[in-house]
N, CA, C and O atoms as a CHARMM CRD file, in Angstrom:
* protein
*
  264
    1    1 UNK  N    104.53400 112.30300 104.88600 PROA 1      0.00000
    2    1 UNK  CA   105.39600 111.62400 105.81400 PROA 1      0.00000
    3    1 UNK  C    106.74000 111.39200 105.14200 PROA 1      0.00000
    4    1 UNK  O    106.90900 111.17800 103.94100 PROA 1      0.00000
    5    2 UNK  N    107.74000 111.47100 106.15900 PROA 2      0.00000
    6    2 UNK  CA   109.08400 110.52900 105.07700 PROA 2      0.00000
    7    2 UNK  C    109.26000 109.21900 105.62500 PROA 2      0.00000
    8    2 UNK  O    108.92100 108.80100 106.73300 PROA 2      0.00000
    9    3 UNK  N    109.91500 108.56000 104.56700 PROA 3      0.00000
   10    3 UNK  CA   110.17400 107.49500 104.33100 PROA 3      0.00000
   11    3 UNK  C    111.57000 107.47600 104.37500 PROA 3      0.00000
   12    3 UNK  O    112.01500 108.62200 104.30700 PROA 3      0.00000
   13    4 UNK  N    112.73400 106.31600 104.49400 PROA 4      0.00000
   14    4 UNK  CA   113.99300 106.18700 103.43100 PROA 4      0.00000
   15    4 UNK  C    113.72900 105.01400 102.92900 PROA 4      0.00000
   16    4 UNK  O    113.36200 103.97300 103.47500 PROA 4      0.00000
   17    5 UNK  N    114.07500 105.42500 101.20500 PROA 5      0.00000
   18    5 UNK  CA   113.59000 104.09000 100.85200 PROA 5      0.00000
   19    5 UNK  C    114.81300 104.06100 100.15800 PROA 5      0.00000
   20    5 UNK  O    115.33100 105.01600  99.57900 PROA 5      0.00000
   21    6 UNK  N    115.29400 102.78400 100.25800 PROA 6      0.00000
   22    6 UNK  CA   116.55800 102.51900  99.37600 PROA 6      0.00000
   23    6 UNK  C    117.97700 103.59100  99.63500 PROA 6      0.00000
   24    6 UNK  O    118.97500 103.87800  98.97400 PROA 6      0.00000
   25    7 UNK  N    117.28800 104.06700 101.31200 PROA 7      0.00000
   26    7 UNK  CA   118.56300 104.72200 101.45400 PROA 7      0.00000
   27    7 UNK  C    118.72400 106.03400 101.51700 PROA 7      0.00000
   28    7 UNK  O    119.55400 106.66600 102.17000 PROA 7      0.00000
   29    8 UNK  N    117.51300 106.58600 100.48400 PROA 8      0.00000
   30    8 UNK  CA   116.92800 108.16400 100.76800 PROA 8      0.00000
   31    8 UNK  C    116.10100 108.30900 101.24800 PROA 8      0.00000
   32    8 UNK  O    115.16800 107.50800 101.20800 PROA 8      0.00000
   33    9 UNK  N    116.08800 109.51000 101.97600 PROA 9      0.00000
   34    9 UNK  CA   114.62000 110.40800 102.18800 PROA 9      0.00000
   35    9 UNK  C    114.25600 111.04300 101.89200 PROA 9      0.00000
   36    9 UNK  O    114.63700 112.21300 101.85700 PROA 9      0.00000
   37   10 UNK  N    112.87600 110.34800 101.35300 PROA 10     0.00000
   38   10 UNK  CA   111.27800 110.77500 100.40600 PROA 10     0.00000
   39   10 UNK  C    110.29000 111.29100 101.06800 PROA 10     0.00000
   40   10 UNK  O    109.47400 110.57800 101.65300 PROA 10     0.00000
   41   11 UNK  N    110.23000 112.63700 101.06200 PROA 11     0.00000
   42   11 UNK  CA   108.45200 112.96200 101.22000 PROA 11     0.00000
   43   11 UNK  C    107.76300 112.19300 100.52400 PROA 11     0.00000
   44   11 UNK  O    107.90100 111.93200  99.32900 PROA 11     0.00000
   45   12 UNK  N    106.59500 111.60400 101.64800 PROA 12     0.00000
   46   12 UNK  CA   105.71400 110.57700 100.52200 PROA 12     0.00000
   47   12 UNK  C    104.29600 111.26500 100.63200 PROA 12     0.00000
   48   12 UNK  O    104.46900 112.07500 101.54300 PROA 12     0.00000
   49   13 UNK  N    103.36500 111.35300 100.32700 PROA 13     0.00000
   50   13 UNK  CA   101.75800 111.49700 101.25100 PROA 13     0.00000
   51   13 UNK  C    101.73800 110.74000 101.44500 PROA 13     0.00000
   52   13 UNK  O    102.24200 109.76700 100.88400 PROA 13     0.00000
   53   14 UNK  N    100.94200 110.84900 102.63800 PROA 14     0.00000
   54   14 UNK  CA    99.98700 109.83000 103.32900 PROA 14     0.00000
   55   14 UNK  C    100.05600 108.32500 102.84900 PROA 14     0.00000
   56   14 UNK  O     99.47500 108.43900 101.76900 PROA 14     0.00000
   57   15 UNK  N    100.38100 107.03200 102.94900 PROA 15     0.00000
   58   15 UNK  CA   100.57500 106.12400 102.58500 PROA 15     0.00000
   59   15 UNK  C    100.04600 104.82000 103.55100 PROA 15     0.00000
   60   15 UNK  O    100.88000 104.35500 104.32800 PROA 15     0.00000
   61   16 UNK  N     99.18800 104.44200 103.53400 PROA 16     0.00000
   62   16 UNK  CA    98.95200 103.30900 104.66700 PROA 16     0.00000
   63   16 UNK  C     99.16800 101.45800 104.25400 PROA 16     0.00000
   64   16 UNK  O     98.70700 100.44200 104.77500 PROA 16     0.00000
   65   17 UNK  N    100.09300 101.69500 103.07400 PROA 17     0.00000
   66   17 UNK  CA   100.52600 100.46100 103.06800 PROA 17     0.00000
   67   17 UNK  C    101.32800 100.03100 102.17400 PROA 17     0.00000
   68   17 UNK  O    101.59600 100.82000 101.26800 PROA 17     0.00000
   69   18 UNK  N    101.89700  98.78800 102.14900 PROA 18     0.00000
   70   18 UNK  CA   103.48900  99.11400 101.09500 PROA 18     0.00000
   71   18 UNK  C    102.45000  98.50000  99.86000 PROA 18     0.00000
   72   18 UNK  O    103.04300  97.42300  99.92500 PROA 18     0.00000
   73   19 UNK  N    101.46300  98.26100  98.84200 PROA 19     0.00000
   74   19 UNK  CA   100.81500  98.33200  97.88100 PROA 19     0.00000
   75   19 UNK  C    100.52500  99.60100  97.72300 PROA 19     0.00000
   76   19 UNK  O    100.41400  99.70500  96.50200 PROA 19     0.00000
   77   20 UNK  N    100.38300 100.35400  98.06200 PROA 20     0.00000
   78   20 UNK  CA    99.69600 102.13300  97.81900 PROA 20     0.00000
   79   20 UNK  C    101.41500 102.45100  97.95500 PROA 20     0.00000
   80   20 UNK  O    101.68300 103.18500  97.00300 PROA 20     0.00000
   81   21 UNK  N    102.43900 102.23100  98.61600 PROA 21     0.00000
   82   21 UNK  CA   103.98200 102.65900  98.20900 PROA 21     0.00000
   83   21 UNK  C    104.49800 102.33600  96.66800 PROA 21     0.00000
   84   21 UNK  O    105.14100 103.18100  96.04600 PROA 21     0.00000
   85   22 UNK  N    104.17800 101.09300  96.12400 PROA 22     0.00000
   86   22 UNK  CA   104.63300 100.86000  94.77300 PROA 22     0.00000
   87   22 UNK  C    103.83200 101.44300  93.93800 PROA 22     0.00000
   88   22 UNK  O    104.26200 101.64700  92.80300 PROA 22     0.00000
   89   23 UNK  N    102.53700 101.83800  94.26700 PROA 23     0.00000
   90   23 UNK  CA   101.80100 101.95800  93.13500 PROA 23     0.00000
   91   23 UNK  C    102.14600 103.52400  93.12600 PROA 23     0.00000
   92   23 UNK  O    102.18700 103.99000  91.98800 PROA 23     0.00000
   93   24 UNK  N    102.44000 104.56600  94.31800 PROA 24     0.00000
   94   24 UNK  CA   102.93700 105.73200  94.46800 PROA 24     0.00000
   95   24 UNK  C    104.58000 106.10400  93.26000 PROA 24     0.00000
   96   24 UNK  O    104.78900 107.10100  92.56800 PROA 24     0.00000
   97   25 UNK  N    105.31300 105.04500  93.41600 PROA 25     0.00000
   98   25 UNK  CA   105.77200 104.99800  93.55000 PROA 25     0.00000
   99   25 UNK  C    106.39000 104.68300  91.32400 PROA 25     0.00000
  100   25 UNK  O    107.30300 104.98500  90.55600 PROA 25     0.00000
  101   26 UNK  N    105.56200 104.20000  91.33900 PROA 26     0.00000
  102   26 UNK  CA   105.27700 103.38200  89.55300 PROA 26     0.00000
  103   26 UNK  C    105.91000 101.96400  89.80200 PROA 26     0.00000
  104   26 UNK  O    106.46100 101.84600  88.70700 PROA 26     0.00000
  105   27 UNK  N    106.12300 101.16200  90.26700 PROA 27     0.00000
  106   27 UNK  CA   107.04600 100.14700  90.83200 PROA 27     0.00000
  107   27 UNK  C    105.81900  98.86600  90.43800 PROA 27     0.00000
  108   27 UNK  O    104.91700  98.50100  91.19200 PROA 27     0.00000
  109   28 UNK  N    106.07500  98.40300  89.19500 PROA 28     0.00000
  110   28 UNK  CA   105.25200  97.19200  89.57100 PROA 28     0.00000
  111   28 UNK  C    105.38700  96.00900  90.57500 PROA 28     0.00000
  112   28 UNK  O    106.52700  95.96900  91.03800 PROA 28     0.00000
  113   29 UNK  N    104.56700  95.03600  91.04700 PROA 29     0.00000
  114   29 UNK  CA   104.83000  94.27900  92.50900 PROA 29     0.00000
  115   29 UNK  C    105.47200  93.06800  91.27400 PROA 29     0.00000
  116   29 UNK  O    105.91000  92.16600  91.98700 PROA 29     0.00000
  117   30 UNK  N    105.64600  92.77800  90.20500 PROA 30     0.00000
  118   30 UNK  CA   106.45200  92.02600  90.17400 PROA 30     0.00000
  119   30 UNK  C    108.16400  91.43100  90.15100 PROA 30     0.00000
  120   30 UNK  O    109.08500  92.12300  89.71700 PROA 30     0.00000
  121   31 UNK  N    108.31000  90.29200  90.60300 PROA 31     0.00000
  122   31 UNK  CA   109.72800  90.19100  90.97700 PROA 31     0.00000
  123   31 UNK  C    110.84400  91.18000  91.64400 PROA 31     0.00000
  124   31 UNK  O    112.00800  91.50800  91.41700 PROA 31     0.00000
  125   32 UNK  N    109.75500  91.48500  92.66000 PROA 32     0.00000
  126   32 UNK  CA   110.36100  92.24600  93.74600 PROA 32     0.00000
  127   32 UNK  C    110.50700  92.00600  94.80900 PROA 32     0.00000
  128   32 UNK  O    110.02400  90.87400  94.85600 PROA 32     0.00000
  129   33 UNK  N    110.94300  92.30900  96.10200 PROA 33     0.00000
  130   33 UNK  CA   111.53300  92.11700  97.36400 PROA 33     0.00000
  131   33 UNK  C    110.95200  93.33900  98.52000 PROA 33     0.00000
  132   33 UNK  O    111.39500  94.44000  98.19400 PROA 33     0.00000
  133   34 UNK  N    110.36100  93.38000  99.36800 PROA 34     0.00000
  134   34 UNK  CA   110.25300  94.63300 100.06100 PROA 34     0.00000
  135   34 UNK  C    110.30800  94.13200 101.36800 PROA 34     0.00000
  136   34 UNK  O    109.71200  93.13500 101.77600 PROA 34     0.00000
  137   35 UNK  N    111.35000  95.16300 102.26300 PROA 35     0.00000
  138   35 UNK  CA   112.00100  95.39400 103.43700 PROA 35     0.00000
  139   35 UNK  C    111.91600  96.39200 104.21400 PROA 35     0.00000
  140   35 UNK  O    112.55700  97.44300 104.21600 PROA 35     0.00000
  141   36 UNK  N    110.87400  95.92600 105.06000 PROA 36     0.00000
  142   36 UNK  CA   110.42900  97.68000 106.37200 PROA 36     0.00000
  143   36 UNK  C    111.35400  97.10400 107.72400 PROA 36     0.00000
  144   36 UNK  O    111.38900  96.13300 108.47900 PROA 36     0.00000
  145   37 UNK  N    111.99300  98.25900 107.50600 PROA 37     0.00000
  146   37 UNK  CA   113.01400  98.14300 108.87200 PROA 37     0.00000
  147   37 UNK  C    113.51600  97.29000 109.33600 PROA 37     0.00000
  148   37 UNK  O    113.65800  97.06900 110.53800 PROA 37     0.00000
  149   38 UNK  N    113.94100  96.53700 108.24700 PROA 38     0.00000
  150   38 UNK  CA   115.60200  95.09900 108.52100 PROA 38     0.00000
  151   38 UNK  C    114.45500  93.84700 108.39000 PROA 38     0.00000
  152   38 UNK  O    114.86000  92.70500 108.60900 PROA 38     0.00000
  153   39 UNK  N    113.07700  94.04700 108.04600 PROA 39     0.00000
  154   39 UNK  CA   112.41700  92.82300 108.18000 PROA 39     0.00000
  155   39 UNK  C    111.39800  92.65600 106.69300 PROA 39     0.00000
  156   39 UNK  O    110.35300  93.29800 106.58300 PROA 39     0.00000
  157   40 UNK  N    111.89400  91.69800 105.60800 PROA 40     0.00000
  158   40 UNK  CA   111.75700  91.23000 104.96800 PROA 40     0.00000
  159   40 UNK  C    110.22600  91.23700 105.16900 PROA 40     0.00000
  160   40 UNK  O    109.77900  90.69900 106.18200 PROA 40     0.00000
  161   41 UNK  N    109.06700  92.03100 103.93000 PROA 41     0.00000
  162   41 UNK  CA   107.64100  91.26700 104.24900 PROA 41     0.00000
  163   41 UNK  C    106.81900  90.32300 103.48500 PROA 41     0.00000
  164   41 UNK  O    106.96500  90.63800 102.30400 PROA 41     0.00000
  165   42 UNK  N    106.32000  89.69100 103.54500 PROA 42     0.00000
  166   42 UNK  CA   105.92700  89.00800 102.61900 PROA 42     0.00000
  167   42 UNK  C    104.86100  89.13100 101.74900 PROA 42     0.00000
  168   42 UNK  O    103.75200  89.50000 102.13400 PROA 42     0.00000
  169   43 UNK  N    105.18500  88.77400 100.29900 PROA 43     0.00000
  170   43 UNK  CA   104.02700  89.57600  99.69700 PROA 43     0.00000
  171   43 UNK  C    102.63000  89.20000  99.96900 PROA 43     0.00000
  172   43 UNK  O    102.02900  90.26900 100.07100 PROA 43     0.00000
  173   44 UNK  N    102.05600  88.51900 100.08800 PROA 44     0.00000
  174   44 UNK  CA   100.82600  88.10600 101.20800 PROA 44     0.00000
  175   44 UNK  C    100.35700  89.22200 102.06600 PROA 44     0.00000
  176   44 UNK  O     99.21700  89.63000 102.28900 PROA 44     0.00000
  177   45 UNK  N    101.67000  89.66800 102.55000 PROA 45     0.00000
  178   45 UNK  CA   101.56700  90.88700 103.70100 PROA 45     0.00000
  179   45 UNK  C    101.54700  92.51900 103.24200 PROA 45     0.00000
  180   45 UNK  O    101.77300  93.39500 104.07700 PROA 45     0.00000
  181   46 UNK  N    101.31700  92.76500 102.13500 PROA 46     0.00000
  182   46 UNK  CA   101.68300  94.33400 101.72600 PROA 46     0.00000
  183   46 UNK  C    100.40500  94.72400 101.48300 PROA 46     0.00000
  184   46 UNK  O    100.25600  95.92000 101.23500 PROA 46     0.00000
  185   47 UNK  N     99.43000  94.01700 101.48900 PROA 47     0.00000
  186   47 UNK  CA    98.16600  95.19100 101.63500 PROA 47     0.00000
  187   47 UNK  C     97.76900  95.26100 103.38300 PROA 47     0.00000
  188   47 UNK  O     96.66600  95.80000 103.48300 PROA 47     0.00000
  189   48 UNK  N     98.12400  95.02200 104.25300 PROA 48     0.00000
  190   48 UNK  CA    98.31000  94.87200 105.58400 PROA 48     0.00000
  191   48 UNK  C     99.13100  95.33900 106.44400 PROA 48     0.00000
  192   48 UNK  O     98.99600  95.32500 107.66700 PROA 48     0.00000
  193   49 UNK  N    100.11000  95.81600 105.75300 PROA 49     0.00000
  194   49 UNK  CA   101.31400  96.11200 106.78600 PROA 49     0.00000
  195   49 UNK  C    101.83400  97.59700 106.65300 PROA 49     0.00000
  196   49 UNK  O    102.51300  98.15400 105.79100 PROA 49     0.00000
  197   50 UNK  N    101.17900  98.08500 107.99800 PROA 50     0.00000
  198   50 UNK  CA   100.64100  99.67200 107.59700 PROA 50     0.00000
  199   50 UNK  C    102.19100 100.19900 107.82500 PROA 50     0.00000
  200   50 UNK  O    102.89900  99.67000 108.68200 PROA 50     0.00000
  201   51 UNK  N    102.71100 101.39500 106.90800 PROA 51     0.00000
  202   51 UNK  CA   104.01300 102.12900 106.58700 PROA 51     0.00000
  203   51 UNK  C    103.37700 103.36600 107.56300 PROA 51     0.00000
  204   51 UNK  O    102.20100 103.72100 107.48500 PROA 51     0.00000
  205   52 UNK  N    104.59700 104.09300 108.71100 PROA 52     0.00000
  206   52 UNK  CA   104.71400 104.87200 109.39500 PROA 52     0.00000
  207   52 UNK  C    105.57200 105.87600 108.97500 PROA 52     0.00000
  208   52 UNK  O    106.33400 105.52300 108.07400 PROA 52     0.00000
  209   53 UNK  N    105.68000 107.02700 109.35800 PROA 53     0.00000
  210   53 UNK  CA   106.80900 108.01800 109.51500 PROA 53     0.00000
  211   53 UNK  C    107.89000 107.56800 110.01400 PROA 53     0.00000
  212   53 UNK  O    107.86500 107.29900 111.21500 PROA 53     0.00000
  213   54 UNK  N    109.34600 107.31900 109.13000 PROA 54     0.00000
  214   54 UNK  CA   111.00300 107.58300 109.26500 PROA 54     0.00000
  215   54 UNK  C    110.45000 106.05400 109.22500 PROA 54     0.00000
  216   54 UNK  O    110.64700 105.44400 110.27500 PROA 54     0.00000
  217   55 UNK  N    109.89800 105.44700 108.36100 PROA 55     0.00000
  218   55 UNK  CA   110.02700 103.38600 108.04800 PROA 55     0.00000
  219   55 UNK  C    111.75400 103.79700 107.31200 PROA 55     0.00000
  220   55 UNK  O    112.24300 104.79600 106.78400 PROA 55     0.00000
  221   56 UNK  N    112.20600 102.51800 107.62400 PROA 56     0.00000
  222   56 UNK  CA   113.18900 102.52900 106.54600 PROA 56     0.00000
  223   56 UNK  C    112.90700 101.00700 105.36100 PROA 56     0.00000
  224   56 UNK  O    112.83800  99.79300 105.54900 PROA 56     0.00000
  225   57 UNK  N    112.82100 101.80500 104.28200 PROA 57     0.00000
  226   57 UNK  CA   112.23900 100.36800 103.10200 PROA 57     0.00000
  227   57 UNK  C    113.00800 100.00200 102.31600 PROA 57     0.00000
  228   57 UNK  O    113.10500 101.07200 101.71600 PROA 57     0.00000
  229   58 UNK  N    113.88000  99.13600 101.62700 PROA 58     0.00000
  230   58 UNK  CA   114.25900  98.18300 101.13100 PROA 58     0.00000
  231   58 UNK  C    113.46000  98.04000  99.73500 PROA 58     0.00000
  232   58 UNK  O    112.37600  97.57200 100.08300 PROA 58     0.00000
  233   59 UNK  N    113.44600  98.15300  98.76400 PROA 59     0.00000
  234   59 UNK  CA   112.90500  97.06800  97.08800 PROA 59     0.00000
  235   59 UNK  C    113.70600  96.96700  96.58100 PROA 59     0.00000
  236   59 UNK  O    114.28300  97.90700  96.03400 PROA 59     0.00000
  237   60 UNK  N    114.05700  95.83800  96.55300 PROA 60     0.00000
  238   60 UNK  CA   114.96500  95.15300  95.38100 PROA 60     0.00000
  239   60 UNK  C    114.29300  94.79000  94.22200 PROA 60     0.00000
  240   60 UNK  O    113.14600  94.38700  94.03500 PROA 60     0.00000
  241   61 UNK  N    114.87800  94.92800  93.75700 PROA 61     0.00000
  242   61 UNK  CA   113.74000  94.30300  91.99800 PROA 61     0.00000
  243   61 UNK  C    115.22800  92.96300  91.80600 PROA 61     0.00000
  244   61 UNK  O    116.44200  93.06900  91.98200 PROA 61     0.00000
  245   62 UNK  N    114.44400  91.93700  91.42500 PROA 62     0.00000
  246   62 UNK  CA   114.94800  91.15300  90.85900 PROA 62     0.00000
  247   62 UNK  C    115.47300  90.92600  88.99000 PROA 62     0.00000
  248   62 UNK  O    114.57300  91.16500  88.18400 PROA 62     0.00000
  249   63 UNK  N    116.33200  90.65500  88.62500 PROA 63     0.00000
  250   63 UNK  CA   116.88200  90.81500  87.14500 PROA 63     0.00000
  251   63 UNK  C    117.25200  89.49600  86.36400 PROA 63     0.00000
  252   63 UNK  O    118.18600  88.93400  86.93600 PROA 63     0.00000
  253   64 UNK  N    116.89900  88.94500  85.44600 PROA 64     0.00000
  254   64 UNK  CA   117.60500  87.80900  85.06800 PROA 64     0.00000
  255   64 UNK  C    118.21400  88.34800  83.78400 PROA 64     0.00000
  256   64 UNK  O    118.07400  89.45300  83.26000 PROA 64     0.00000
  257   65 UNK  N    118.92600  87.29100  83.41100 PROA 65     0.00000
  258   65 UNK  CA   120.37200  87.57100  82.21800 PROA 65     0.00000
  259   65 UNK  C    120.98400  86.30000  82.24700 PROA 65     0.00000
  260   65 UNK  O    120.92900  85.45900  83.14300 PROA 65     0.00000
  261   66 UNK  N    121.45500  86.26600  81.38200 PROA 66     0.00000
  262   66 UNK  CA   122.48700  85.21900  81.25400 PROA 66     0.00000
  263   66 UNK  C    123.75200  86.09600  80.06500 PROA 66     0.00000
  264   66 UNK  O    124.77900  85.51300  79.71900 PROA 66     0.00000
């Protein structure tokens, strides 16, 4: 299926949820952000929230520094 994630489009396989996307993906789930189609999900929600053909996804990774 494709995806745009972050803006591109990715052939992905088969993917039925944004946990099987990061782990596809090497993306650990920490201090991250994920966004299917302008709607923020919550991490609670990513083994549940089944990813379709042309999703558009969002991960931000979060960074600290001083």
């Amino acid at each position: 299926m494709t995806l745009f994630i972050n803006g591109e489009s990715k052939s992905i396989p088969l993917m039925i949820n944004i946990v099987q996307l990061l782990d596809h993906l090497k993306i650990g789930p920490d201090r991250i952000a994920v966004e299917v189609n302008h709607k923020i999900v919550r991490r609670v929600e990513w083994q549940t929230t089944p990813l379709q053909d042309l999703d558009k996804i969002e991960i931000v990774q979060f960074v600290g520094g001083g």
